[in-house]
N, C-alpha and C positions, 0 to 999 in steps of 0.2 A: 454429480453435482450440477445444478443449476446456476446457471450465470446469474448474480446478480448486482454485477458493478458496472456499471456506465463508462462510455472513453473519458468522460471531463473529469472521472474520479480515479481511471487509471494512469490517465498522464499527472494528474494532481500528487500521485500517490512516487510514479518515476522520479520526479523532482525532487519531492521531500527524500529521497534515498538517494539520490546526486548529493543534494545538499549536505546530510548525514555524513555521507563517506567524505566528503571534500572537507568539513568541518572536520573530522578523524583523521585524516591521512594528512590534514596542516599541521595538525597537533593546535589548533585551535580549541579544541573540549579535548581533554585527556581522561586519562582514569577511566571509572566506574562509570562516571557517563557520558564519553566516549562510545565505550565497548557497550551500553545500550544501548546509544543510538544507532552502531553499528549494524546491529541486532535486529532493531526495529527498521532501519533501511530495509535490511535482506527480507524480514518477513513482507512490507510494503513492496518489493519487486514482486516476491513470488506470488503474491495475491493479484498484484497487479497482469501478473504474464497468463495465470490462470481464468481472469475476471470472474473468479470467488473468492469473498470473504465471511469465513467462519463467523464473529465478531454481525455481521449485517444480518444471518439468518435467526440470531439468536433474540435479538432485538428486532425483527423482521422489518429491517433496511431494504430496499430493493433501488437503488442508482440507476440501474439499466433501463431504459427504451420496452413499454410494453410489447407486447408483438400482440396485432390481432388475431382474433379468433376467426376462426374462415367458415 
């Protein structure tokens, strides 16, 4: 897998899954979507801890910093 998420898109991405879980665990969002948000938290970490997301290559997103060619 090819990186290609940015740091402003992976810290962008840490927050919103802070936020997620903090809104869930107040019991400020309950129910149904709660437990997506949840959900979509955890997916937003683990994309973020990897710097791939599926979702960016399909639509061909690239966030990351080019690298030159040498």
């Amino acid at each position: 897998m090819k990186k290609n998420m940015g740091g402003a898109d992976r810290i962008i991405r840490v927050i919103l899954a802070i936020v997620f879980a903090l809104l869930y665990f107040t019991q400020t969002v309950t129910g149904t979507l709660g437990i997506i948000l949840l959900v979509l938290g955890a997916v937003f970490l683990a994309t973020s801890f990897i710097s791939f997301c599926p979702l960016y290559t399909l639509f061909g997103i690239k966030t990351c910093k080019i690298e030159p060619k040498k």
